[in-house]
DRENFIZA-317730 format. One record per residue (C-alpha): y, z, x; residue in one letter. Coordinates in steps of 0.02 Angstrom, whole numbers, plus 50000, padded with zeros to 5 digits. Last residue first. Example, Ala and Ser with C-alpha at 12.3 -4.5 7.8 and 13.67 -1.06 7.14 Angstrom:
residues 2
+-------+-------+-------+------+
|    py |    pz |    px | code |
+-------+-------+-------+------+
| 49947 | 50357 | 50684 |    S |
| 49775 | 50390 | 50615 |    A |
+-------+-------+-------+------+
This chain:
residues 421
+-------+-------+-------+------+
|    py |    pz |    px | code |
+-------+-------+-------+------+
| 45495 | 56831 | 52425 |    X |
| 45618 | 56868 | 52547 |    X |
| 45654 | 56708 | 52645 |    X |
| 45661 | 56696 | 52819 |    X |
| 45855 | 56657 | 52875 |    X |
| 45879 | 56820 | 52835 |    X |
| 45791 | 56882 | 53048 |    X |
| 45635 | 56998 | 53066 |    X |
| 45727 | 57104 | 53172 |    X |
| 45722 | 57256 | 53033 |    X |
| 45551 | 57270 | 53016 |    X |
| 45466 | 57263 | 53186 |    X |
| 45636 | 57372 | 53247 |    X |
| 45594 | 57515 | 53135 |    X |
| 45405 | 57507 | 53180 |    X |
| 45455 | 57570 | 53361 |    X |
| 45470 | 57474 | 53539 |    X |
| 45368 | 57430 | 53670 |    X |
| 45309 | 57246 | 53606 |    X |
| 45126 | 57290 | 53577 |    X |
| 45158 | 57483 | 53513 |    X |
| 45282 | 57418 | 53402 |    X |
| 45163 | 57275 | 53327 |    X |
| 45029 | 57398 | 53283 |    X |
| 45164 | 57522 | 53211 |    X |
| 45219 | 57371 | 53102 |    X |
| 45038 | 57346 | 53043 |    X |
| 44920 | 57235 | 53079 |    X |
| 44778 | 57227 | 52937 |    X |
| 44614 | 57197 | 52921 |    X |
| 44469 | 57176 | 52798 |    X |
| 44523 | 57025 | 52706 |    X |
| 44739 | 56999 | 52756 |    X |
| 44845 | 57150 | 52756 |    X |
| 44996 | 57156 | 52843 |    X |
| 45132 | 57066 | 53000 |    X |
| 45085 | 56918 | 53074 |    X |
| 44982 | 56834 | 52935 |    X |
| 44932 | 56663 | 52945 |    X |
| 44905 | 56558 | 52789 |    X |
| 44780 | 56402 | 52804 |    X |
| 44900 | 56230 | 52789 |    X |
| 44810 | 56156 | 52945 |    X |
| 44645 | 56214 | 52956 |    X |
| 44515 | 56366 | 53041 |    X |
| 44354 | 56330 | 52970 |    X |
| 44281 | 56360 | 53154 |    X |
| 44374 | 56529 | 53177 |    X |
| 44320 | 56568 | 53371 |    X |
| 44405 | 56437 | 53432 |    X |
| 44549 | 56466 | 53356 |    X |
| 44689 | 56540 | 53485 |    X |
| 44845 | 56523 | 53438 |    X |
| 45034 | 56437 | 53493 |    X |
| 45181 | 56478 | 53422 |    X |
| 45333 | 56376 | 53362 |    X |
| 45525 | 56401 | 53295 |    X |
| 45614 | 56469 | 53439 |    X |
| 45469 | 56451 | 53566 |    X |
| 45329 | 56598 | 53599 |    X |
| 45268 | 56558 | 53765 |    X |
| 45066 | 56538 | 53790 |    X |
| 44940 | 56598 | 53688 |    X |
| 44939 | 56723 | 53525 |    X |
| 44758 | 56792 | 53503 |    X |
| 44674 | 56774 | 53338 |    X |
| 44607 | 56910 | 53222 |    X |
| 44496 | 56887 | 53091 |    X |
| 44540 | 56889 | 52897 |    X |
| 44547 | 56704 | 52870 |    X |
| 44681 | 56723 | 53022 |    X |
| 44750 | 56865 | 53054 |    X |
| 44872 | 56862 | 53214 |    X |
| 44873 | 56934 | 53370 |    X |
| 44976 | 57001 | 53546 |    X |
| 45151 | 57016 | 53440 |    X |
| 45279 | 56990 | 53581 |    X |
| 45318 | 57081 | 53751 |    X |
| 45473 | 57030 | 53872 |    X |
| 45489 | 56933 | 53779 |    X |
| 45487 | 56814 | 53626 |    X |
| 45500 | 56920 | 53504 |    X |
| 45459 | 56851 | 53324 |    X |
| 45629 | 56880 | 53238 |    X |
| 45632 | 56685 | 53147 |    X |
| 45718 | 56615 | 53292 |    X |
| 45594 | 56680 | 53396 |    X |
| 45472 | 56593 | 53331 |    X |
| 45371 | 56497 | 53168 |    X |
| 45289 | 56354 | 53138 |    X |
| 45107 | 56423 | 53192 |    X |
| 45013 | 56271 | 53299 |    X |
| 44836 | 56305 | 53314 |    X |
| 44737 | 56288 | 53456 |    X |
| 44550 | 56262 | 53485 |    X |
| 44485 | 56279 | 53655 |    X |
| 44378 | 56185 | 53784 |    X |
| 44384 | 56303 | 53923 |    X |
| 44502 | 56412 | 54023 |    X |
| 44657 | 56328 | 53900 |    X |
| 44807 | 56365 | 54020 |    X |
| 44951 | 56487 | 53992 |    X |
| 45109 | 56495 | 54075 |    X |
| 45142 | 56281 | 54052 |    X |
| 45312 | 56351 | 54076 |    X |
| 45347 | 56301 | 53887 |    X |
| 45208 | 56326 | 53788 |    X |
| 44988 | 56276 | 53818 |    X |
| 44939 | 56196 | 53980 |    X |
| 44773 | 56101 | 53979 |    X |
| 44657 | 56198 | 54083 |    X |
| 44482 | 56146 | 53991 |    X |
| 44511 | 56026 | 53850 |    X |
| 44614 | 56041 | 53711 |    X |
| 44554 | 56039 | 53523 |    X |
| 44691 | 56022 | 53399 |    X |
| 44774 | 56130 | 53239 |    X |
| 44919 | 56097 | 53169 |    X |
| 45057 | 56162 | 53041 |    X |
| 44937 | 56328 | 53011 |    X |
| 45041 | 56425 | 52918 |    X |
| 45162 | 56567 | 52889 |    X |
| 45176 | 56765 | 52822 |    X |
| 45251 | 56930 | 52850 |    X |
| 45185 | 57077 | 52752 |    X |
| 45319 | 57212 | 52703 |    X |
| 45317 | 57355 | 52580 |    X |
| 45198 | 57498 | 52641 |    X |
| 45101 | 57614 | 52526 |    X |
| 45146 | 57790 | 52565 |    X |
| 44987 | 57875 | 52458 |    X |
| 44975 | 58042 | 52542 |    X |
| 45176 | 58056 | 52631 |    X |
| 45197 | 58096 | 52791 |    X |
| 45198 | 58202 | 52935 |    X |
| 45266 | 58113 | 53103 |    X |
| 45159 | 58124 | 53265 |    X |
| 45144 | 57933 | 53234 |    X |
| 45329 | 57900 | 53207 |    X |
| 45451 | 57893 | 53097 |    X |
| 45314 | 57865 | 52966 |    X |
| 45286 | 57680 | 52859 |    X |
| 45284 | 57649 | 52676 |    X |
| 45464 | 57566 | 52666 |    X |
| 45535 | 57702 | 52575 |    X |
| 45459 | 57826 | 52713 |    X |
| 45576 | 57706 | 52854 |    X |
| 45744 | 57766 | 52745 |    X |
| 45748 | 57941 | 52647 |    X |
| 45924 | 58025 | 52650 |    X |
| 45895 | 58165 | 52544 |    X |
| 46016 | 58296 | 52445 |    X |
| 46035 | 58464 | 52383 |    X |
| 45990 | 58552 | 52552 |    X |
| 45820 | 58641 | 52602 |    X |
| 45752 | 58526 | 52717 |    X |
| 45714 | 58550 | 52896 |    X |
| 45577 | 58688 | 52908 |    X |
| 45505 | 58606 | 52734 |    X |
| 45447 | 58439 | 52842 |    X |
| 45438 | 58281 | 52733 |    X |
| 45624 | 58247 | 52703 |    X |
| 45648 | 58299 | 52890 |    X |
| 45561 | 58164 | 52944 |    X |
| 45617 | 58032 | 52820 |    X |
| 45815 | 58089 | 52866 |    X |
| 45855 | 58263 | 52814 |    X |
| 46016 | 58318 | 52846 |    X |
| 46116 | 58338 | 52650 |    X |
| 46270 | 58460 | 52586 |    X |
| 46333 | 58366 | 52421 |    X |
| 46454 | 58442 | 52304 |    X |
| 46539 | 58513 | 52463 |    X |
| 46711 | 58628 | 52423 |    X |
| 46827 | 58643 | 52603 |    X |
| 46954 | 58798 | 52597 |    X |
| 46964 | 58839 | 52766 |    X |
| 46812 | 58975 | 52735 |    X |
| 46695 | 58810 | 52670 |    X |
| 46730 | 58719 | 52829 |    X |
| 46686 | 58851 | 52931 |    X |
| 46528 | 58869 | 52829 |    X |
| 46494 | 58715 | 52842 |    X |
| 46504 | 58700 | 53024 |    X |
| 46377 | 58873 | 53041 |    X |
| 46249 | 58788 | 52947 |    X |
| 46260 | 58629 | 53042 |    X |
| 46244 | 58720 | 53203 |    X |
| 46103 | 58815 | 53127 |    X |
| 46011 | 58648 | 53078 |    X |
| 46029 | 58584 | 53246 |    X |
| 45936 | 58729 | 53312 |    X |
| 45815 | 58714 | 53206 |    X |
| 45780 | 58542 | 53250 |    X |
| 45780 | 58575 | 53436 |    X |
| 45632 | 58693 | 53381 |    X |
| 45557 | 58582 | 53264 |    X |
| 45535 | 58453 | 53408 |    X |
| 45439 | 58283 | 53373 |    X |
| 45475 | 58208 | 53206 |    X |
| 45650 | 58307 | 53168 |    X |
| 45703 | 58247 | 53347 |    X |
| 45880 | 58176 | 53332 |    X |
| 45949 | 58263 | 53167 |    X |
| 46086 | 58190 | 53069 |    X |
| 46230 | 58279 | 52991 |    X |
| 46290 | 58331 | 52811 |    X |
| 46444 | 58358 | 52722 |    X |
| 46513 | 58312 | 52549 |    X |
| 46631 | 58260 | 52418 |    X |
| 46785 | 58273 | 52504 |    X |
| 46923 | 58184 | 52411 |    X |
| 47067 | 58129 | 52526 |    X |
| 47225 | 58027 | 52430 |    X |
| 47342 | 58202 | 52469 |    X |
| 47270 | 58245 | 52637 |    X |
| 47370 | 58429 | 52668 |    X |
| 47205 | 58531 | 52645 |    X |
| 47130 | 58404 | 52750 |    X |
| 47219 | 58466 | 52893 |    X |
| 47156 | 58645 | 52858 |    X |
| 46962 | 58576 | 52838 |    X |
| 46989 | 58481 | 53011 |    X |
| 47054 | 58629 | 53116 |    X |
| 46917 | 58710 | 53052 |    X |
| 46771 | 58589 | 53094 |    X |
| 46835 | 58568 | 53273 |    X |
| 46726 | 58700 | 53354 |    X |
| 46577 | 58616 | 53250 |    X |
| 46590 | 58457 | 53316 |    X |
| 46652 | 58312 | 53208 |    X |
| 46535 | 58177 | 53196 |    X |
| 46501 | 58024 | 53270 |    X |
| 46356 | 58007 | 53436 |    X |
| 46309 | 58171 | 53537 |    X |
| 46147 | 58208 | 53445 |    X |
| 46171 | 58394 | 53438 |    X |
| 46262 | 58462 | 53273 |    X |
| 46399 | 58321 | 53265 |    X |
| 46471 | 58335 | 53076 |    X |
| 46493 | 58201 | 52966 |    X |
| 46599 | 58253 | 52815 |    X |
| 46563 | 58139 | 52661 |    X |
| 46734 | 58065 | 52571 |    X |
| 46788 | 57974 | 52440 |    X |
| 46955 | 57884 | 52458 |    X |
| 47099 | 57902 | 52328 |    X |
| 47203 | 57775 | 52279 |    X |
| 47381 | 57727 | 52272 |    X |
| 47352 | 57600 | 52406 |    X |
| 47498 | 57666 | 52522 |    X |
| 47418 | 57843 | 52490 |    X |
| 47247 | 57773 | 52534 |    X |
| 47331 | 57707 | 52694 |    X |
| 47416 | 57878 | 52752 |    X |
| 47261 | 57977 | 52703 |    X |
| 47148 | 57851 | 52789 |    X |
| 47259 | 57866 | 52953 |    X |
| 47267 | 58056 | 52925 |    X |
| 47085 | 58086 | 52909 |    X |
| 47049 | 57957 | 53076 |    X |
| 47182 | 58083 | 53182 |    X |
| 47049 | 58227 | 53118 |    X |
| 46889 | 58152 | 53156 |    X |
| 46711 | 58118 | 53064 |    X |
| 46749 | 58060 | 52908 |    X |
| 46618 | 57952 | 52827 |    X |
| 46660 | 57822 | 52670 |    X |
| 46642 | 57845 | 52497 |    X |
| 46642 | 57660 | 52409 |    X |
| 46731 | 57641 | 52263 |    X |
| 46735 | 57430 | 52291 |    X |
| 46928 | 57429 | 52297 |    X |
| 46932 | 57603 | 52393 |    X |
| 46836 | 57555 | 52511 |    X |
| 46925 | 57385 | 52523 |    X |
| 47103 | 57478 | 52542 |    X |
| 47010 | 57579 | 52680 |    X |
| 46947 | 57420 | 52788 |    X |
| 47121 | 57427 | 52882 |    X |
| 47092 | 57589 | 52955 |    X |
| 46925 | 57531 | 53017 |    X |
| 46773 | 57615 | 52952 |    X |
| 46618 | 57679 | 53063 |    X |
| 46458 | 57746 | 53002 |    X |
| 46367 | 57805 | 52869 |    X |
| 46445 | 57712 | 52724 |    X |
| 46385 | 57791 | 52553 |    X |
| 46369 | 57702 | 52400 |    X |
| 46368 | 57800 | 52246 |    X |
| 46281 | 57693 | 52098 |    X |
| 46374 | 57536 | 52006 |    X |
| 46270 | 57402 | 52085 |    X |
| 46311 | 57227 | 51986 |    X |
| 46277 | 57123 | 52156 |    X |
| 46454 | 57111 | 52198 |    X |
| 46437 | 57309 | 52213 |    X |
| 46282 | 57291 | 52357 |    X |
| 46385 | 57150 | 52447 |    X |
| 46513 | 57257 | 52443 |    X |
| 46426 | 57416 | 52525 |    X |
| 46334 | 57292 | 52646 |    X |
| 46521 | 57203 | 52705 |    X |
| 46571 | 57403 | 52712 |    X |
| 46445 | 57454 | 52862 |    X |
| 46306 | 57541 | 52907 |    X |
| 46216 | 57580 | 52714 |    X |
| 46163 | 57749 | 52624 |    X |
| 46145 | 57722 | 52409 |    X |
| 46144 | 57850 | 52257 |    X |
| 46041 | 57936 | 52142 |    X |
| 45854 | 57880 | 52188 |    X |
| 45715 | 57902 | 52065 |    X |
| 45639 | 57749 | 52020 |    X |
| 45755 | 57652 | 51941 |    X |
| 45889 | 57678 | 52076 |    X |
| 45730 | 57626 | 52228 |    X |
| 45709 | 57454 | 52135 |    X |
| 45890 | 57391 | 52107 |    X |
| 45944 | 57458 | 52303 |    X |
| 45793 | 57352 | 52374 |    X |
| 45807 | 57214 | 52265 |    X |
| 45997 | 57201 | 52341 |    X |
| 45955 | 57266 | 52490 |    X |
| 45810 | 57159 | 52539 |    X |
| 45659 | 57197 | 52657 |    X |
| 45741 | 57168 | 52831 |    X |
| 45782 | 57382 | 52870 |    X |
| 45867 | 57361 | 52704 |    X |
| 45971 | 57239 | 52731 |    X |
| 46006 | 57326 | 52883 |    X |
| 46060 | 57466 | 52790 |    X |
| 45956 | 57528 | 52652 |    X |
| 45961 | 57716 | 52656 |    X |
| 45914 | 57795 | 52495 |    X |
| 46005 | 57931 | 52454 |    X |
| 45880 | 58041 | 52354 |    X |
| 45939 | 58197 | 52255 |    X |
| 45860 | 58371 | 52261 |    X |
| 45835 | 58481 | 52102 |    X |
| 45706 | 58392 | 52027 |    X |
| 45603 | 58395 | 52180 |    X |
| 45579 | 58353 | 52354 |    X |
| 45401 | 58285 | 52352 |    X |
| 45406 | 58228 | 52163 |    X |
| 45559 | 58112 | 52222 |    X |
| 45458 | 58058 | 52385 |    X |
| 45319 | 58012 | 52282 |    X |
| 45428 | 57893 | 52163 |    X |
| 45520 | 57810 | 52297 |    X |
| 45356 | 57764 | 52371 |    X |
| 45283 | 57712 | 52210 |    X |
| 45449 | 57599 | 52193 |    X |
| 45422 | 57508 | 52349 |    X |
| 45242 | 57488 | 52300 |    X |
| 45291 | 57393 | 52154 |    X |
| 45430 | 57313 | 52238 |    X |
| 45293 | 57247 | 52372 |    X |
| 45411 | 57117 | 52474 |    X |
| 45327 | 56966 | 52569 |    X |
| 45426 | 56879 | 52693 |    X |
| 45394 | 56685 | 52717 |    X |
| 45367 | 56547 | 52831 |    X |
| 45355 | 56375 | 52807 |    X |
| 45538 | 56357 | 52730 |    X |
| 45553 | 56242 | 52590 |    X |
| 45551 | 56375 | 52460 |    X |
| 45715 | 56432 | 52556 |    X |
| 45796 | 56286 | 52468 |    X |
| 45795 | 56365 | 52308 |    X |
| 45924 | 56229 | 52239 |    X |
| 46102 | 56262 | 52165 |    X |
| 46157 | 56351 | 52329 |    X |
| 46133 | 56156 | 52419 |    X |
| 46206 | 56077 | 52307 |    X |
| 46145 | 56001 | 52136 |    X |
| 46235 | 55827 | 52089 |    X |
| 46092 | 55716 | 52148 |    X |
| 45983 | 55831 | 52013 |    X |
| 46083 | 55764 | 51884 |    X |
| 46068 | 55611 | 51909 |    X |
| 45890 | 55598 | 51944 |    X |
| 45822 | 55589 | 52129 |    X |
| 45736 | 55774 | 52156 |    X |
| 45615 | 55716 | 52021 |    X |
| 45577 | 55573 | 52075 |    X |
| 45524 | 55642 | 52247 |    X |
| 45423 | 55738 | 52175 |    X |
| 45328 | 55630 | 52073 |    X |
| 45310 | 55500 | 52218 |    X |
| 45233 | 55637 | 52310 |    X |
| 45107 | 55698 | 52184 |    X |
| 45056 | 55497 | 52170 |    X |
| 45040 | 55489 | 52366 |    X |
| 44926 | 55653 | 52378 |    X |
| 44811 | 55579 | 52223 |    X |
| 44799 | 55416 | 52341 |    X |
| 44768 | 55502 | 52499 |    X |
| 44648 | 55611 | 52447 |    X |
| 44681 | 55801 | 52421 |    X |
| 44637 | 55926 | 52508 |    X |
| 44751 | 55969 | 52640 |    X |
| 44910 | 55912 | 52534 |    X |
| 44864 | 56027 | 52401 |    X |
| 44953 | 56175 | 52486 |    X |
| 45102 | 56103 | 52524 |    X |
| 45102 | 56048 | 52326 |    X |
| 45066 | 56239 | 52292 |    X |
| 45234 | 56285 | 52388 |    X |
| 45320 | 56130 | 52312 |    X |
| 45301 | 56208 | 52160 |    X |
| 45459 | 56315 | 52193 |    X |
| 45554 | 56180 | 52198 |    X |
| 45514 | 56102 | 52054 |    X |
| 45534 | 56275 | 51968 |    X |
| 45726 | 56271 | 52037 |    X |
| 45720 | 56103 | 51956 |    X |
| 45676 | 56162 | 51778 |    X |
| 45794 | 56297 | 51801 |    X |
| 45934 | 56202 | 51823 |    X |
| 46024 | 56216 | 51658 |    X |
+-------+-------+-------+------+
């Protein structure tokens, strides 16, 4: 029933667009239209979730499904028929979307899902998601009914924390799926491996426990293959404590995106792919995939530009100073939106395929640029901050080697409140 209005909305992009170009009169008449339209009846008795008021925003995230899905696709052929894919999409899907995310990766070749916390694992089921959802990290006692609710297999990782869920899922008159997380070197949850038997004989008494699996997490799997190993061994030698006390795994899975690449630590029925979904490595030293395409491109526009003459202060602080005449344009977007303020922030920016230097502070929702050097430079030309724009492209590993930090944190800092598109 609101379609057509949701479609108004969405044409205001193009009518942004046209408001460079066109003259005053035409520009007025477009205006009046749209206006009009968003004045009806009807339309007065839209609220706010009715409309696509993110269209509004200047700013916008770009998400490649299709080469989302290729990605998926190439990792499945990497590990084989034989080996599942958990895709990890926590963080809302390290900023790209878990919803679309989750949809795109299951018809491509992942089996089940990998998120941080149970408001992601419901938000995934409210969305229609029916596949395995695991929750890698920590659950309160109190979230258990939910979990089991929302069929949701949670991580145990402690023998006092089996018998509180036992006790609760009992109360419920359910019974809560389970993954083992065992502590093979990286020092944060999981049970260590001295502990694993006591643990498999308690759970033998767990009446509303069902173990389904058992895997742990490697630290170093993209720089150290010999820590790795070791890690692996440990692992090894926990499940097959576990297995003695009476413990069954249906699912025994370590490799993160590093490891899903690298032979030396795979070699389990199941992988937990996350960053090589999104088309980038773990890091630089990292193997990868041929053909990784990635996902994200992060977009705004010019809202201004002006000519300033020599040392006029640019930003708060007045920390930078124009060292001749200069042209600047005015980005409308900033911290707010995830681009770092400090101590380092994104040094460039493509403009009509060049690059142009960021100047003075970043504020919460502005940035400053440097033009002078792109004559045709106008308000309402797109600006890309993060991807592929002519010949060039800044990439997340770019950006993480500018603001001392990795590509993980590029992606998943851009904040919601910048639409997905």
């Amino acid at each position: 029933m609101i379609r057509p209005v949701i479609g108004a909305v969405v044409n205001l992009r193009r009518l942004r667009q046209l408001t460079y170009s066109m003259d005053s009169r035409a520009l007025s008449k477009a205006l009046m239209q749209r206006t009009s339209e968003l004045a009806t009846p009807r339309n007065n008795a839209l609220t706010e979730g009715d409309l696509d008021i993110q269209s509004f925003r200047p700013s916008r995230v770009d998400i490649d499904i299709e080469a989302l899905a290729s990605n998926v696709r190439l990792i499945k052929a990497r590990v084989g028929a034989d080996t599942g894919i958990m895709a990890v999409v926590k963080a809302n899907a390290y900023g790209h979307g878990a919803v679309t995310v989750s949809r795109a990766a299951l018809r491509n070749g992942a089996d089940c899902l990998a998120v941080a916390n149970m408001a992601e694992a419901v938000q995934l089921r409210r969305a229609g998601i029916v596949a395995p959802i695991l929750l890698l990290s920590y659950l309160p006692v109190d979230a258990v009914a939910v979990a089991l609710q929302y069929d949701i297999t949670v991580s145990l990782f402690d023998q006092q924390q089996a018998a509180r869920f036992d006790f609760v899922a009992r109360g419920a008159g359910g019974m809560l799926k389970t993954h083992i997380k065992v502590d093979s070197g990286m020092g944060r949850l999981g049970i260590l491996p001295h502990d694993a038997a006591a643990l498999a004989t308690h759970l033998r008494s767990c009446e509303a426990i069902q173990v389904d699996g058992i895997y742990t997490h490697f630290s170093v799997a993209d720089e150290d293959p010999h820590y790795t190993a070791q890690q692996r061994a440990t692992f090894e030698y926990a499940v097959a404590t576990m297995r003695e006390a009476g413990c069954a795994f249906r699912y025994v899975h370590t490799a993160n995106s590093a490891a899903t690449v690298n032979p030396a630590a795979g070699g389990f029925n199941l992988v937990r792919p996350g960053l090589l979904i999104y088309g980038l490595k773990p890091c630089e030293s990292a193997t990868s995939l041929e053909g990784l395409q990635p996902v994200m491109s992060w977009k705004t526009v010019i809202a201004q530009v002006k000519t300033l003459p020599p040392n006029s202060p640019v930003g708060y602080g007045n920390s930078y100073r124009t060292r001749g005449e200069e042209k600047i344009a005015v980005l409308p977007v900033g911290y707010a939106d995830g681009l770092r303020r400090s101590p380092r922030s994104w040094r460039e920016v493509l403009v009509h395929g060049r690059r142009a230097p960021l100047v003075g502070r970043v504020s919460m929702e502005k940035t400053t640029i440097d033009v002078s050097h792109i004559p045709d430079a106008i308000a309402g030309d797109e600006v890309v901050l993060l991807g592929k724009q002519g010949d060039d492209e800044i990439s997340a590993d770019e950006v993480a080697a500018w603001i001392d930090s990795i590509n993980y944190e590029v992606l998943s800092t851009i904040l919601p409140r910048v639409p997905r598109i």
